[in-house]
C-alpha positions as CSV (number, residue, x, y, z in Angstrom):
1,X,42.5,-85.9,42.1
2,X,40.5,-86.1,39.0
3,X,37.2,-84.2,38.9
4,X,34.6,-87.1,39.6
5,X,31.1,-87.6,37.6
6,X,27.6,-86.6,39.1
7,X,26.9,-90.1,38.9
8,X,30.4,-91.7,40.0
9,X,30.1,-89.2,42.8
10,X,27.3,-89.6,44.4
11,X,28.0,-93.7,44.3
12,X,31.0,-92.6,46.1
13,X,29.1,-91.0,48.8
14,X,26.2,-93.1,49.2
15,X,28.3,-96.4,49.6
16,X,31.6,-95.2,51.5
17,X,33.9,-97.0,50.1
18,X,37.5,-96.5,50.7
19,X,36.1,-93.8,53.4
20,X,39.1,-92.8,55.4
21,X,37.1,-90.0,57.3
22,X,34.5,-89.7,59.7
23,X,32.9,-86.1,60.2
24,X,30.5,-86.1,63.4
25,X,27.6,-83.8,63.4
26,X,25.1,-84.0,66.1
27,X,25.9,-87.6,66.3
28,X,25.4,-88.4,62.8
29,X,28.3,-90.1,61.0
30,X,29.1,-89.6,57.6
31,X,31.7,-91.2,55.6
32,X,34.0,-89.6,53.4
33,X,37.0,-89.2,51.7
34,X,39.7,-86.2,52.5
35,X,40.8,-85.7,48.9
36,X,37.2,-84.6,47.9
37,X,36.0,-83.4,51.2
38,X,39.0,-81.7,52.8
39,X,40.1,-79.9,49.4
40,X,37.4,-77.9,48.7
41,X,35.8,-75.9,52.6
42,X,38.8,-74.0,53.8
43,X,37.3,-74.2,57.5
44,X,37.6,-78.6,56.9
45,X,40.7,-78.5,54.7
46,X,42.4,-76.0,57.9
47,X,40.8,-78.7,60.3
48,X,42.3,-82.1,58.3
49,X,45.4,-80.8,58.2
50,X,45.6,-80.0,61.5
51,X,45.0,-83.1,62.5
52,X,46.4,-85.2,59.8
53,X,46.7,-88.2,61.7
54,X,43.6,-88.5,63.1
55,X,40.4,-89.7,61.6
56,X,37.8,-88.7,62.8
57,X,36.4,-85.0,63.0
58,X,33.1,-83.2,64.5
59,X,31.0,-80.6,63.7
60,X,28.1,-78.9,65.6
61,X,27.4,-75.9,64.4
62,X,25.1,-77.1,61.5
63,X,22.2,-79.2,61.0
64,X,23.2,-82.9,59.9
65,X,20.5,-82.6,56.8
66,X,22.2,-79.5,55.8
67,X,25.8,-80.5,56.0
68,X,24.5,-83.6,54.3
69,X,23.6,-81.5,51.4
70,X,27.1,-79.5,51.3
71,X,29.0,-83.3,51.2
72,X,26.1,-84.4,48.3
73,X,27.6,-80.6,46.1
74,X,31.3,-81.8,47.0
75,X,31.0,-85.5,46.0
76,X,28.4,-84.1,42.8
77,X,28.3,-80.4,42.0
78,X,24.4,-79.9,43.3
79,X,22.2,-80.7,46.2
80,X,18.7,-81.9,47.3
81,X,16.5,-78.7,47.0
82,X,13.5,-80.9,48.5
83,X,13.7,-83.5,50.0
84,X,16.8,-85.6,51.2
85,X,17.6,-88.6,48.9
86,X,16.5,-91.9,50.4
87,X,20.5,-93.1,51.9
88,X,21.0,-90.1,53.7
89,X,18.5,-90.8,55.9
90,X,19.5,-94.6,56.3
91,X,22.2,-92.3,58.0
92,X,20.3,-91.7,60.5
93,X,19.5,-87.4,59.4
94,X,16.4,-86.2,60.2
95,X,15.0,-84.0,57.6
96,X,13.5,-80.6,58.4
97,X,9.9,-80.7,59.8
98,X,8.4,-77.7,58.0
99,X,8.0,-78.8,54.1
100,X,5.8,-76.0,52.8
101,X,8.1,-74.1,50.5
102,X,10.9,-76.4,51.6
103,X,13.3,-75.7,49.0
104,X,13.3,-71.9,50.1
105,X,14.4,-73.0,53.4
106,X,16.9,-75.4,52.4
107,X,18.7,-73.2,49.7
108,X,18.8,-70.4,52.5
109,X,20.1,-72.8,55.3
110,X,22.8,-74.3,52.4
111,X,23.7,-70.7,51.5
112,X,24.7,-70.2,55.3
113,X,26.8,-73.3,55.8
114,X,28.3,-72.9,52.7
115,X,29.1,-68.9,54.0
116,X,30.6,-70.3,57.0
117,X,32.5,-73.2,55.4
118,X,34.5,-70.9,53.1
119,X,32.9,-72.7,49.9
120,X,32.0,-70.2,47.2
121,X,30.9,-72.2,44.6
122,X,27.9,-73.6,46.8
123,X,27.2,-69.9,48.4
124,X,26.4,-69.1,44.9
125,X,24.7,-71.8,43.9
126,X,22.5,-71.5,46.8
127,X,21.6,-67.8,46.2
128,X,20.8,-68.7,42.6
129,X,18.7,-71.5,43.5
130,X,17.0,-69.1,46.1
131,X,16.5,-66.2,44.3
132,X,15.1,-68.4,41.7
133,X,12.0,-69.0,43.1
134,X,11.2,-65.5,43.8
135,X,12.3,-63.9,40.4
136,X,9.5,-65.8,37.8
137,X,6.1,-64.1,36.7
138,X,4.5,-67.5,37.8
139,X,5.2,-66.4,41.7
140,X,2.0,-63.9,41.5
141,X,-0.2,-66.6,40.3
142,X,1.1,-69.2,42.5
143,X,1.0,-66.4,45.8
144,X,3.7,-64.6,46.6
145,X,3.1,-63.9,50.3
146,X,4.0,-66.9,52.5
147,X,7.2,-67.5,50.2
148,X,8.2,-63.7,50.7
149,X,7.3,-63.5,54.1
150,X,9.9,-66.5,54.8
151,X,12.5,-65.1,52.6
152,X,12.1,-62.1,55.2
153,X,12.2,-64.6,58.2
154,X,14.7,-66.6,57.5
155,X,17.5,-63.9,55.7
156,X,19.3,-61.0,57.5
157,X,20.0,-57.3,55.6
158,X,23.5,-58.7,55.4
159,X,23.0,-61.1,52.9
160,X,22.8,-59.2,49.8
161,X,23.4,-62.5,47.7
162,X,19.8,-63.6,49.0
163,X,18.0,-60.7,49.1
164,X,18.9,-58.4,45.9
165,X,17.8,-60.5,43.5
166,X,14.5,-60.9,45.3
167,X,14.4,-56.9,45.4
168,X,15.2,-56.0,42.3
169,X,12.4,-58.2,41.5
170,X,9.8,-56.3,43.6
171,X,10.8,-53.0,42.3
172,X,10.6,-54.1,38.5
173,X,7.1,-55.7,39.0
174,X,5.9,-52.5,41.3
175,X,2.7,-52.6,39.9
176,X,1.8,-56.3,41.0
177,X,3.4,-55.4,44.2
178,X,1.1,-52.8,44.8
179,X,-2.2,-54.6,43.4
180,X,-1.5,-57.5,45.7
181,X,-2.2,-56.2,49.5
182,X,-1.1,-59.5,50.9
183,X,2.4,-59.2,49.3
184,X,2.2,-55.5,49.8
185,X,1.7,-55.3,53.3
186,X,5.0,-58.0,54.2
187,X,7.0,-55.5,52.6
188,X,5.7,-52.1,53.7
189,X,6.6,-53.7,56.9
190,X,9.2,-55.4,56.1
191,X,11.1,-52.9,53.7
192,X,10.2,-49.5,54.0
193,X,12.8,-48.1,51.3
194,X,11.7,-50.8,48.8
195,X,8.0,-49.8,49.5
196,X,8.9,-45.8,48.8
197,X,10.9,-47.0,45.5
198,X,7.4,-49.3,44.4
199,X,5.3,-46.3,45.6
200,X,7.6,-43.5,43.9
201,X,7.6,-45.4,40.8
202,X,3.8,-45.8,40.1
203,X,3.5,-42.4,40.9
204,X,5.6,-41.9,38.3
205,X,4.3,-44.1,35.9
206,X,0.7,-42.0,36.3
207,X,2.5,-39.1,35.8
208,X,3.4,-38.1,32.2
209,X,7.1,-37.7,31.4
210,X,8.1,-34.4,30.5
211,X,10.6,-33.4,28.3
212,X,14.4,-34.4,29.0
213,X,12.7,-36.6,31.6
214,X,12.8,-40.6,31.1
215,X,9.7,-43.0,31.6
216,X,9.0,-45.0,34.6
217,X,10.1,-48.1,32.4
218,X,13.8,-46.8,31.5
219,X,14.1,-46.3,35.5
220,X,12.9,-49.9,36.2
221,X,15.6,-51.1,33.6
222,X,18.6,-49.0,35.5
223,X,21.2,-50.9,37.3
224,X,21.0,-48.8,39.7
225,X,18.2,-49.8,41.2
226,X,20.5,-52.3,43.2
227,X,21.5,-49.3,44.7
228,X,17.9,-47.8,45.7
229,X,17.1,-51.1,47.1
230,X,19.9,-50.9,49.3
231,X,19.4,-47.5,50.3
232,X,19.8,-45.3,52.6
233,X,19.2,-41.8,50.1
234,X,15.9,-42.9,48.4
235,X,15.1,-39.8,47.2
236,X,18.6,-38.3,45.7
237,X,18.7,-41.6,44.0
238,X,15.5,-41.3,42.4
239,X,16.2,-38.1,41.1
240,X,19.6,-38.7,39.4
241,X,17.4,-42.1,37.7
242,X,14.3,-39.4,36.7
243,X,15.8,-36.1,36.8
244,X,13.0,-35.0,39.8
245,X,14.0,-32.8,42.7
246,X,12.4,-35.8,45.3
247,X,9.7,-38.2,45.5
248,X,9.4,-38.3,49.0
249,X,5.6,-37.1,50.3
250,X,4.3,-37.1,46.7
């Protein structure tokens, strides 16, 4: 089937014409069409084909508003980061009760389903869209706490896609981490290695280099700080980044 516009798409969805599936979830009904749903998600494609014949198919595992997002990214490449567009809930989907910081919620809960669902493109679309929000200088003016707090909430350590980005942030920006007790607090609690890397590295910054050693900003600019952030070995790892024996206790 020929790759369909944003705008031809989403028609295509909101009207369901020419439908010839109906995917059940939580007793919500949407209408849609096999060639553009049931070739992209592995776990749907596996389910069609299984059941060729029949029309009909259901789905629990996810909430309607979010599996309504994953159908608006088949039927248009992108989703509803706030939110949900006016037909969907004519559908009868309830959106999401919370709406501070809403998108961060959505692009987690989008990242998941997609996860599950076997769809790649919209896991990375997701995590990009997530990580977004956490990795601009306008965070710290905007407050930083409540967002992180959430990322911490609703993310497990097993989703590196999330997370990193949102590390890697902290430890380049160490010195607003640690001038901001609010933000600094969630993740001394939160993330004790990531706290030792922030703490080790102003430490470092106050101290002057000497020679054959490199500066606290060539450290924050190695790749491998990925790797410190995912720890364990915080301290062997700082030391092949600085050429220091250990950080820890100083």
């Amino acid at each position: 089937m020929a790759a369909l516009s944003a705008e031809t798409g989403l028609k295509l969805l909101k009207s369901g014409e020419y439908s010839d599936l109906t995917i059940t979830c939580n007793q919500v009904q949407f209408k849609v069409h096999r060639n553009i749903v049931c070739s992209q998600p592995p776990v749907i494609k596996a389910a069609c084909n299984a059941k060729e014949s029949q029309s009909q198919y259901g789905i629990s595992e996810y909430p309607p508003s979010i599996l309504c997002r994953v159908f608006q990214f088949l039927y248009t490449n992108k989703y509803s980061p706030f939110k949900l567009l006016e037909f969907m809930k004519k559908w009868g989907v309830q959106d999401d009760d919370i709406w501070d910081l809403p998108n961060i919620r959505v692009h987690s809960q989008v990242y998941r389903v997609a996860d599950h669902l076997g769809i790649e493109s919209l896991k990375k679309r997701a995590a990009a869209n997530y990580s977004s929000f956490f990795t601009k200088d306008t965070v710290w003016s905007s407050g930083l706490a409540r967002p992180l707090q959430l990322m911490y909430n609703w993310s497990s350590p097993s989703e590196s896609e999330l997370r990193d980005p949102v590390m890697i942030f902290l430890i380049a920006n160490h010195e607003k981490l640690i001038s901001h007790p609010d933000v600094s607090n969630i993740v001394r609690a939160e993330d004790p290695i990531v706290w030792k890397i922030c703490e080790g590295l102003k430490k470092y910054a106050e101290t002057p280099a000497k020679d054959g050693q490199k500066s606290a900003i060539e450290v924050r600019q190695k790749p491998k700080l990925k790797r410190l952030a995912q720890g364990p070995g915080y301290d062997v790892l700082v030391s092949e980044l600085i050429g220091r024996d250990s950080v820890k206790g100083k």
